[in-house]
C-alpha positions in Angstrom: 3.0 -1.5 19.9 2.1 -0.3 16.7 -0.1 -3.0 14.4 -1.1 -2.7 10.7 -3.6 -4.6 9.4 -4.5 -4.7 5.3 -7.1 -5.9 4.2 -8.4 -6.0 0.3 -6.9 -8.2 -1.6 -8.5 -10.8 -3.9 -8.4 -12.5 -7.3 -9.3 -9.9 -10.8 -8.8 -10.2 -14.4 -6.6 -8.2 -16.0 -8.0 -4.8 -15.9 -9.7 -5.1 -13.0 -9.7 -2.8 -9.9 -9.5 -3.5 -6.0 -9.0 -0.9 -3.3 -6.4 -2.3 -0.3 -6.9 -1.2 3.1 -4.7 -0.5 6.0 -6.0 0.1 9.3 -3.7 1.4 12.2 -5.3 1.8 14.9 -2.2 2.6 17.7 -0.2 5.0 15.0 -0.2 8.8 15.8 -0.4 10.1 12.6 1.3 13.5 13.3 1.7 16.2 11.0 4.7 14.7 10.0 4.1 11.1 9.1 4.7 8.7 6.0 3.0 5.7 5.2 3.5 3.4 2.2 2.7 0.5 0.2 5.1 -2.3 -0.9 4.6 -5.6 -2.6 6.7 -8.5 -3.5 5.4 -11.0 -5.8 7.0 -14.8 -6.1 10.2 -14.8 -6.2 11.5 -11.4 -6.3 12.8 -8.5 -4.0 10.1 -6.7 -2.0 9.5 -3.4 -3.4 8.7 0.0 -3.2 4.7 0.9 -4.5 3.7 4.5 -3.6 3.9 6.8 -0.3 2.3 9.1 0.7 3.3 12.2 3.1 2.0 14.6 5.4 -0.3 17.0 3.6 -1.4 14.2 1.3 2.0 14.4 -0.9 2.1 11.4 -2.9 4.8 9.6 -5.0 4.9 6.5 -6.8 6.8 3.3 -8.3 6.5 4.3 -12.3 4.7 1.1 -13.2 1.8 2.0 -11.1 1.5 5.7 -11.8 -1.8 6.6 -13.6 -3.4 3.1 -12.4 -2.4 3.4 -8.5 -4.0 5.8 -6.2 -2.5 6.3 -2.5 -4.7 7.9 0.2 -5.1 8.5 3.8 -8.4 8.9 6.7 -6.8 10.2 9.5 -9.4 10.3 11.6 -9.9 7.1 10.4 -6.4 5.8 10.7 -6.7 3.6 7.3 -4.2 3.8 4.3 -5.8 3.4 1.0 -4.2 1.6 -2.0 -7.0 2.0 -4.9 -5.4 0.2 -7.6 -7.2 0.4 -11.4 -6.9 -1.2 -14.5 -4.7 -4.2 -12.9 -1.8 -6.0 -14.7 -0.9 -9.8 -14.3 2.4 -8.4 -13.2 0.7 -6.9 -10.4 0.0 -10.1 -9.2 2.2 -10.1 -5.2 1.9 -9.9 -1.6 0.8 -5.9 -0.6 2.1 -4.6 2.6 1.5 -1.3 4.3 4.2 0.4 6.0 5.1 3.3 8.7 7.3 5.6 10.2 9.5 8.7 9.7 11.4 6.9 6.6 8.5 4.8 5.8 9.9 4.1 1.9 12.9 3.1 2.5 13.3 1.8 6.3 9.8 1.6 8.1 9.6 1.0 11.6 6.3 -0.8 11.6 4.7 -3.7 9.1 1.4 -5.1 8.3 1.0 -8.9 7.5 0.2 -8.7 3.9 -3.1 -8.9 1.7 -2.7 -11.2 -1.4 -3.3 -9.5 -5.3 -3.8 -12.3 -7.7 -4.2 -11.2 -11.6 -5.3 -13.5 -14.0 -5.1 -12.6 -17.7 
């Protein structure tokens, strides 16, 4: 069974930074592995944040580029979200997820970390 936990989140001003956390401790992460971020504020549809791919290949959600950084510790097993220069319309529930098709139909979940922006 393979658990995510994030950890992270908090309350900022606009233009604030925090750095989300995403510790998986039972995935294998193989030369071939994907992990990504999603969020889903009030509301709205869950989506899509950034992923990032074996040999640290990165992509990203076009609202967050430039602001949103997506990194990996293998050796730690930890996903990274550092997010800069935060947005009230950041403000959601962040989720990490894995698997082979991680951004568009992971196999495995984390519980969420809460992103509150204030402006």
């Amino acid at each position: 069974q393979v658990r995510l936990a994030e950890s992270g989140g908090g309350s900022v001003q606009t233009g604030g930074l925090l750095r989300l956390s995403c510790e998986a401790p039972g995935y294998t992460f193989r030369s071939i592995n994907c992990m990504a971020w999603f969020r889903q504020a009030p509301g709205k549809e869950r989506e899509w944040v950034a992923t990032i791919y074996s040999y640290d290949i990165t992509t990203y959600l076009d609202d967050v580029k430039g602001r949103f950084t997506i990194s990996q510790d293998k050796a730690k097993k930890t996903l990274y979200l550092q997010m800069d220069n935060l947005k009230p319309e950041d403000t959601a529930m962040y989720s990490c997820a894995a698997g082979p098709l991680c951004a568009t139909k992971p196999l495995y979940w984390g519980r969420g970390t809460q992103v509150t922006v204030s402006s």
